[in-house]
C-alpha positions as CSV (number, residue, x, y, z in Angstrom):
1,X,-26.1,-23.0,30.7
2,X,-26.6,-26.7,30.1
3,X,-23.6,-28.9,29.2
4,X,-24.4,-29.3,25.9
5,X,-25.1,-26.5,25.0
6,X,-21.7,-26.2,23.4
7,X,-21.7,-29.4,21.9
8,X,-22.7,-28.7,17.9
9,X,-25.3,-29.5,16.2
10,X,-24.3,-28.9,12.8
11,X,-21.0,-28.7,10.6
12,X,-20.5,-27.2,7.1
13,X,-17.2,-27.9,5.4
14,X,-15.5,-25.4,3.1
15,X,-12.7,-24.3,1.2
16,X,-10.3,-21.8,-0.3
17,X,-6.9,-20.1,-1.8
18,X,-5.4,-17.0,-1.6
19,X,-2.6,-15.4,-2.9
20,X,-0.2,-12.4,-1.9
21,X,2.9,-10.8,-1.8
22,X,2.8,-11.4,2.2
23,X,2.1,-14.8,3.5
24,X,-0.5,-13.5,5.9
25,X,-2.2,-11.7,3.4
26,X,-2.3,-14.6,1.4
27,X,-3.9,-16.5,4.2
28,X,-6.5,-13.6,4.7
29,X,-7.5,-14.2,1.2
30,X,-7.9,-17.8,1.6
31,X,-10.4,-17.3,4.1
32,X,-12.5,-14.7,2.4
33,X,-12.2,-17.0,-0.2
34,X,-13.8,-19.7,2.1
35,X,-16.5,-17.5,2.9
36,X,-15.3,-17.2,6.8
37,X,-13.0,-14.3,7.0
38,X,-15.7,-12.3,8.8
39,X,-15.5,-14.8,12.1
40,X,-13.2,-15.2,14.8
41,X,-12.1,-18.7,14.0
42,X,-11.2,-20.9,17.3
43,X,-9.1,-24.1,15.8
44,X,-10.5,-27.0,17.8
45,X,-9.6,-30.5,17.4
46,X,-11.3,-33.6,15.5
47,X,-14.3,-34.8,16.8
48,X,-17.5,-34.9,14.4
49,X,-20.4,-34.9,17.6
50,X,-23.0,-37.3,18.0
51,X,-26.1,-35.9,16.5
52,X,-24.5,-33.9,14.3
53,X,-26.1,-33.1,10.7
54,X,-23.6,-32.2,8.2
55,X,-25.3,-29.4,6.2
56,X,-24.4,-27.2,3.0
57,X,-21.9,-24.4,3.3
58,X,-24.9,-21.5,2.4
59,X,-27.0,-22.9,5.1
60,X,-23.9,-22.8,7.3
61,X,-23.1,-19.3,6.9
62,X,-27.0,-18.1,6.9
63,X,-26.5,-19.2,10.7
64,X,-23.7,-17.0,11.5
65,X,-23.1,-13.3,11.9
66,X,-19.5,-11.3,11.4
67,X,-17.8,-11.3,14.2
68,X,-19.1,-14.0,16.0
69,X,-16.4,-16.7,17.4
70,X,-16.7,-19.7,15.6
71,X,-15.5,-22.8,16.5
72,X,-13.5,-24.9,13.1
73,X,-11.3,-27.3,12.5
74,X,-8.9,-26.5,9.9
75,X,-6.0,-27.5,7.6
76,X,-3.8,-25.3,6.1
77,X,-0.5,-24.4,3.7
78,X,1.5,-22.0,2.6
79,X,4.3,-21.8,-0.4
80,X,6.1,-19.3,-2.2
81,X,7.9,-21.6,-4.0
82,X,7.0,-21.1,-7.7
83,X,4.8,-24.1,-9.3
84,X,4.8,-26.3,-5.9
85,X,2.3,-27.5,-4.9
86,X,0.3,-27.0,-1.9
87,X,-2.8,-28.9,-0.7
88,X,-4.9,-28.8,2.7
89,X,-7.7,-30.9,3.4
90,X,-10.4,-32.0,6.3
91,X,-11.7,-35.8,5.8
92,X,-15.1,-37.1,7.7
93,X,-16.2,-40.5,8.8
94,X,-19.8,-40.2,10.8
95,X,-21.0,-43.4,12.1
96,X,-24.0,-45.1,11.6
97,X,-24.9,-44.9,15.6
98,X,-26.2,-41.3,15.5
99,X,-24.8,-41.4,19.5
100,X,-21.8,-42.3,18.5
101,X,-19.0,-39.5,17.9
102,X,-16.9,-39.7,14.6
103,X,-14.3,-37.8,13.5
104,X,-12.5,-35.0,11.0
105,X,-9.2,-35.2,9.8
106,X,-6.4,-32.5,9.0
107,X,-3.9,-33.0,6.2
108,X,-1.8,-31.3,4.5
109,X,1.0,-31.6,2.4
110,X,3.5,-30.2,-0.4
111,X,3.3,-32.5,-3.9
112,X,-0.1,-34.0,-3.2
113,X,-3.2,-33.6,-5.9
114,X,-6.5,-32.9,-4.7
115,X,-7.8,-36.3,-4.9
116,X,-4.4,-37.8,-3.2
117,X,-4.7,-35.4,-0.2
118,X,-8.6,-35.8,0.0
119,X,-8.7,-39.5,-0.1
120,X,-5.7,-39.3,2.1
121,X,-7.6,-37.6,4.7
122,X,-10.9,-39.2,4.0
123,X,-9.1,-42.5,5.0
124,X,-7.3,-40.9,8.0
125,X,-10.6,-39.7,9.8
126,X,-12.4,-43.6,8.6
127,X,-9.6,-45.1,10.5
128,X,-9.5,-43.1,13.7
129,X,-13.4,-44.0,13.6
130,X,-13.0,-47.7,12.5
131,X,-10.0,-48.0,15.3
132,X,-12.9,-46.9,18.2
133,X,-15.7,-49.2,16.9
134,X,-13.7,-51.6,17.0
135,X,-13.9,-52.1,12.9
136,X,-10.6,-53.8,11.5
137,X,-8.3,-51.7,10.5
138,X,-5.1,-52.2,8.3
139,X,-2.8,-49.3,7.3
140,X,-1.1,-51.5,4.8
141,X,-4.7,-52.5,3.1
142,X,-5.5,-50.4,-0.4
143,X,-7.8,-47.3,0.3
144,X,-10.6,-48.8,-1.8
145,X,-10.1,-52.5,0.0
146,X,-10.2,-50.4,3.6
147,X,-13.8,-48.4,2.3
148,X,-15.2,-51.9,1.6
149,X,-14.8,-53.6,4.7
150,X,-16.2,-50.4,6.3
151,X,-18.9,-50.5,4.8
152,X,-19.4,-54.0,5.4
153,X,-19.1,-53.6,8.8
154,X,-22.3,-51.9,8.9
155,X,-21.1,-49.3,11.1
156,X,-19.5,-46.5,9.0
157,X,-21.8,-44.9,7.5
158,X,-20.5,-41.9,5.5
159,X,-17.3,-40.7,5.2
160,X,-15.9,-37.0,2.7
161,X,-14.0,-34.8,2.5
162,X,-13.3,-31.2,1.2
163,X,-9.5,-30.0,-0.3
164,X,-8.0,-27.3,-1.8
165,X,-4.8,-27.2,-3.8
166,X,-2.8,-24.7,-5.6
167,X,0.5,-23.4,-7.2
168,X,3.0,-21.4,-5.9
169,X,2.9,-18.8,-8.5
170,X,5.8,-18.1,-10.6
171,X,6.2,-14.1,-9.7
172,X,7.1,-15.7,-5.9
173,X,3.6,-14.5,-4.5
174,X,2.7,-16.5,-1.4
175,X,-0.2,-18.8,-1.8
176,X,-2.3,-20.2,1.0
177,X,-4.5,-23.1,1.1
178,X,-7.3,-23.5,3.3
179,X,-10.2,-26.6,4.1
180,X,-12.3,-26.2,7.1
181,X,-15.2,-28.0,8.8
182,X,-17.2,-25.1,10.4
183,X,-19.1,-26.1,13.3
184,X,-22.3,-24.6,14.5
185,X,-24.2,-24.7,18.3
C-alpha cells in the first residue's frame, strides 16, 4: 500500500449535543446527534492535509459505512451543572498553496458562546498556520485586525469553523457537546 494512501483527501466538519442522566450516554447522543455514532472514531491530531477538499457533511457520510474506523479530530464537553455552559469547537485555516498543510483546532470551554468559542478556535488553527508560513503573527492583535493581515498576506486562504454549545439542564442531566472534522481516505 502506497504511503499516501492514508493521507486524506477529504474532510467534512460536524456537530452535536446530547443529553442524559449518564455522562456517557450523554456523549453517545451527541454523536448520533453528529451523524457519526455508527463509526469507530480514531481521535487524531490537527493537521488539515495538502490537497485536501473540504466537502459537505451529507457528502461526507455518503462515503462511509457503519462500522468502519474513521479517523476525526474532535473537541468535546461535558456539564451537569444546571444552566452552565458548555461549548466545543474545531477551527480551519487551509492555505492558499494546495501543497501546503494547514491546520484544525480543538477548543473547548465552560462560559464561552458559540461565536466566542468558534472564532476562538478559528483564530487558533489561522495562527498555528500563519506561525509556519512565516505570516506575522500577534496574539495580542484584535481577531478581526489578525484576519486582515492574513488575508493580505496572500497566503491564507480560508479559514472556519464548526461549534456547538449548550446548557447544563436544570433536572442535573449530563449534557455533552461535540464538533468534529471527519476525515476521509
Amino acid at each position: 500500500m502506497a504511503a499516501d494512501s492514508f493521507v486524506p483527501k477529504r474532510i467534512f466538519l460536524t456537530k452535536g449535543v446530547g443529553v442524559h442522566r449518564e455522562r456517557l450516554s450523554a456523549f453517545e447522543m451527541a454523536l448520533r446527534d453528529a451523524r457519526i455514532a455508527r463509526y469507530n472514531l480514531v481521535n487524531v491530531s490537527s493537521i488539515f492535509p495538502p490537497h485536501c477538499e473540504l466537502i459537505e457533511r451529507e457528502e461526507g457520510l455518503g462515503r462511509l459505512t457503519p462500522g468502519q474506523v474513521v479517523f476525526a479530530v474532535m473537541s468535546r464537553l461535558d456539564t451537569n451543572e444546571p444552566s452552565r455552559l458548555a461549548a466545543a469547537s474545531i477551527g480551519v485555516a487551509i492555505p492558499k498553496d494546495p501543497d501546503q498543510f494547514g491546520y484544525l483546532s480543538e477548543h473547548h470551554a465552560y462560559g464561552q458562546s458559540e461565536r466566542t468559542a468558534g472564532d476562538y478556535a478559528e483564530d487558533l488553527a489561522a495562527s498555528m498556520l500563519a506561525t509556519i508560513l512565516g505570516v506575522p503573527f500577534d496574539s495580542d492583535t484584535a481577531w478581526d485586525e489578525q484576519r486582515a493581515q492574513w488575508q493580505v498576506s496572500g497566503k491564507i486562504v480560508r479559514t472556519t469553523n464548526i461549534t456547538q454549545t449548550a446548557e447544563g439542564p436544570e433536572d442535573g442531566k449530563w449534557v455533552s457537546v461535540l464538533a468534529a472534522a471527519v476525515l476521509l481516505p
